[in-house]
C-alpha positions in Angstrom: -1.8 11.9 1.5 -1.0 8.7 0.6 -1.4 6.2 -3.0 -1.3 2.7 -3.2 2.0 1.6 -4.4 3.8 -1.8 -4.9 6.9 -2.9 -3.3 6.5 -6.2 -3.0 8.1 -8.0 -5.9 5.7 -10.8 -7.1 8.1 -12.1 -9.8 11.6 -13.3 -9.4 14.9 -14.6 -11.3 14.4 -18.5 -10.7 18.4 -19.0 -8.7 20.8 -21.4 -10.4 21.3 -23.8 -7.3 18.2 -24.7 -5.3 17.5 -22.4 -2.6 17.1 -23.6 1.0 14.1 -24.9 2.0 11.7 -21.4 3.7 10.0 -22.0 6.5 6.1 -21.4 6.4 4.2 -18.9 6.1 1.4 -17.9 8.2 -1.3 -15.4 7.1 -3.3 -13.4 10.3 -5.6 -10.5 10.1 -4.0 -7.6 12.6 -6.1 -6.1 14.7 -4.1 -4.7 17.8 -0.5 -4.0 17.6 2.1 -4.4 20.6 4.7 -1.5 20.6 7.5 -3.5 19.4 4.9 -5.3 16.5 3.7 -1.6 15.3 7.5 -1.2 15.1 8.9 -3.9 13.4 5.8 -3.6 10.7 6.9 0.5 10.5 10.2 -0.6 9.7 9.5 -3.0 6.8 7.0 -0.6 5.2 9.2 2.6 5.3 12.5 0.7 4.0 10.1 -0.7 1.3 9.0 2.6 -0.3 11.8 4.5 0.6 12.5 4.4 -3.1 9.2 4.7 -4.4 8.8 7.5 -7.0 5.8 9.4 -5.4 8.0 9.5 -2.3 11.1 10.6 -3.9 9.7 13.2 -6.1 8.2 14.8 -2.6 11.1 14.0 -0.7 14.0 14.2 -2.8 16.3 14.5 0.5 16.9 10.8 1.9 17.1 12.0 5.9 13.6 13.9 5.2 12.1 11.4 3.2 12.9 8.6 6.0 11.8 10.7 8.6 7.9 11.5 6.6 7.7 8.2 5.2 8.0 6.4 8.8 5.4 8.9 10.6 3.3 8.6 7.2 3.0 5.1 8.3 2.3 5.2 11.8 -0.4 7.3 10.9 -2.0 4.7 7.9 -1.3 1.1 10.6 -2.7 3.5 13.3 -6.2 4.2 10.9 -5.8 1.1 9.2 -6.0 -1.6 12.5 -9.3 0.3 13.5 -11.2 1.3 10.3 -9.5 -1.0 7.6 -7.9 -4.5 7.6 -4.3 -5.6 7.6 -3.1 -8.5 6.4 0.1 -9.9 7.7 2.4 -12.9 6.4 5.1 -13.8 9.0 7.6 -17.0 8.8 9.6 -16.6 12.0 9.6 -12.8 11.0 7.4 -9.8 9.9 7.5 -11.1 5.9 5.3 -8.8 4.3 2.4 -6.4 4.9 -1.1 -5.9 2.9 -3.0 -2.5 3.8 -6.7 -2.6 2.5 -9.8 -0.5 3.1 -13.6 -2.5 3.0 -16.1 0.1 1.2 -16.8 2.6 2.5 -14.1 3.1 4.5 -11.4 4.9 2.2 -10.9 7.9 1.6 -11.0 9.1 5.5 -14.0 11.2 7.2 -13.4 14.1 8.8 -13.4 13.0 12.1 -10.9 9.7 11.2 -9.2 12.9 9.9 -9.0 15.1 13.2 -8.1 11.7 15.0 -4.8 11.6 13.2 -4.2 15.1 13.2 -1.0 15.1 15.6 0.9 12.9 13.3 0.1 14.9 10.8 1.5 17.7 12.5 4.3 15.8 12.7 4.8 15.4 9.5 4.1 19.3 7.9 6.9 20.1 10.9 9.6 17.7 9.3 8.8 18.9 5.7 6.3 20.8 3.6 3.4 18.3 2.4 2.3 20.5 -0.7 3.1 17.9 -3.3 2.0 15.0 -1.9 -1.2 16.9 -0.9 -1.7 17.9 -4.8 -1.2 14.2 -5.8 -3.9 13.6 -3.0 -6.5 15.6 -4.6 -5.6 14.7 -8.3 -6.0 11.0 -7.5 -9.4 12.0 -5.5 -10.8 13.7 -8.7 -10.7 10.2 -10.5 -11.1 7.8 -7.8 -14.5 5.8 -8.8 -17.8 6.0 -6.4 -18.5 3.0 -7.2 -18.2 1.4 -3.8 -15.2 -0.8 -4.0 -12.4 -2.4 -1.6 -9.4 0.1 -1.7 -6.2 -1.8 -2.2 -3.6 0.8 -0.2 -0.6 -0.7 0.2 1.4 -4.1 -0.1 4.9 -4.6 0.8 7.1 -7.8 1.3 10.6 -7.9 2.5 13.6 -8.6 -0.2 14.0 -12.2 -1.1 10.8 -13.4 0.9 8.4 -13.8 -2.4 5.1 -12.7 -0.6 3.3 -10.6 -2.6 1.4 -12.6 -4.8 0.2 -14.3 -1.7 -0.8 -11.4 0.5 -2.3 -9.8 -3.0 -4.7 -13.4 -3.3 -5.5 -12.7 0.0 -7.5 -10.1 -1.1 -8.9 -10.7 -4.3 -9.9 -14.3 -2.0 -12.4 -11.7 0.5 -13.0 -9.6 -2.2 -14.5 -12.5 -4.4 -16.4 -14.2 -1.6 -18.2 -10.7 -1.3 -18.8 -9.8 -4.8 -17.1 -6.4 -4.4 -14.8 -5.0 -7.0 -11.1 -4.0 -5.9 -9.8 -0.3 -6.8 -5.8 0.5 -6.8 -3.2 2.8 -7.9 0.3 2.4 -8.6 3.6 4.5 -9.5 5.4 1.6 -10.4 4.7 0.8 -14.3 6.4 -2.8 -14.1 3.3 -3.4 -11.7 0.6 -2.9 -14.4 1.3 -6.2 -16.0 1.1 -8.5 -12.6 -2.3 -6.5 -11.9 -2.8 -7.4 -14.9 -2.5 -11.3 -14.6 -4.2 -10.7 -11.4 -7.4 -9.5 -13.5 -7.1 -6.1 -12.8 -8.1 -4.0 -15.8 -6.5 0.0 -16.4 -8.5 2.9 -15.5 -6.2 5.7 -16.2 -3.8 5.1 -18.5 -0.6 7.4 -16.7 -1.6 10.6 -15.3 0.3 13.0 -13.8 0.0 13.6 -9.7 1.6 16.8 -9.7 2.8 18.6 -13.2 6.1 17.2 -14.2 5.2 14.7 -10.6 5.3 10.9 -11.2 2.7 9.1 -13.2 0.2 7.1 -11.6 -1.9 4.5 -13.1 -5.2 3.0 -12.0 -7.1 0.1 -12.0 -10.2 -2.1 -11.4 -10.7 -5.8 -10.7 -14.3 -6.9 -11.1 -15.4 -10.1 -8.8 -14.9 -13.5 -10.0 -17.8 -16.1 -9.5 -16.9 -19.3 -7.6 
């Protein structure tokens, strides 16, 4: 029920006057969450893609949307801490958030499945799921079996710059391990930084849903040291 999309802007407008000097930025693997960490990293993700087209197209009501996209969440940090790896970048403050799956380990199995199920009950009780279940499947169809690491999600807070760090994170373990890197994205301004990132395209813009957004994929080999 969920794509990998990009909220975290890599690229910025350089400011006319020297900005203030930002305090620095630490990089830690999460592996346990206290309540109030699960909810400060909730809250940074869901006001990230609150605007994303996937989610608006699904959710066109702004209450609703708010309400699926933060219990979406709990339910990804929830499988993600256990079966996958998060990545966070904090500076005094949750700054951004990296969601990624080792091989293997994405899409979910059955029994991953059944272990979420009550927050997925949640979610069919605050809205119908139908479309974001068909972009599900579509994206399913041409996911490669290749085993890869699935990129799933990357968010930064406005005005904190960390995507291009938490994003080198990655393609750091994914190069030390020789495995390729998989993602999709509903944001076309993305393709290009991918791009730069050595990403190649996959699908050129297909439809989730018809008339849905357009989702593009794409595939970063390993780099040799």
């Amino acid at each position: 029920m969920h794509q990998v999309l990009e909220r975290a802007p890599l690229l910025e407008r350089a400011p006319l006057t020297a900005p203030p000097k930002r305090a620095s930025v630490e990089l830690r693997r999460v592996t346990t969450f206290l309540p109030s960490e699960l909810e400060e990293a909730n809250a940074l993700l869901t006001a990230a893609f609150d605007d994303s087209p996937l989610l608006r197209a699904a959710f066109p009501e702004p209450a609703t949307r708010r309400k699926i996209v933060s219990i979406m969440f709990t339910t990804i940090l929830d499988d993600a801490v256990r079966f996958g790896r998060i990545e966070a970048a904090r500076n005094g403050r949750l700054a951004g958030l990296l969601i990624w799956y080792p091989p293997g380990l994405y899409p979910l199995s059955p029994a991953r499945t059944m272990r979420l199920m009550q927050h997925y009950a949640r979610m069919v009780a605050a809205s119908p799921l139908a479309k974001l279940a068909r972009a599900q499947f579509r994206l399913d169809r041409v996911r490669p079996r290749e085993p890869h690491c699935h990129a799933y999600f990357l968010a930064g807070r406005p005005g904190e710059q960390i995507g291009d760090t938490l994003a080198r994170r990655l393609l750091a373990v994914a190069d030390e391990t020789e495995r390729p890197i998989y993602l999709e994205t509903q944001e076309c301004r993305c393709v290009n930084l991918y791009s730069r990132l050595g990403f190649r395209m996959l699908q050129n813009g297909i439809e989730t849903w018809p008339g849905g957004p357009t989702t593009w994929t794409m595939w970063r080999e390993p780099r040799q040291a």
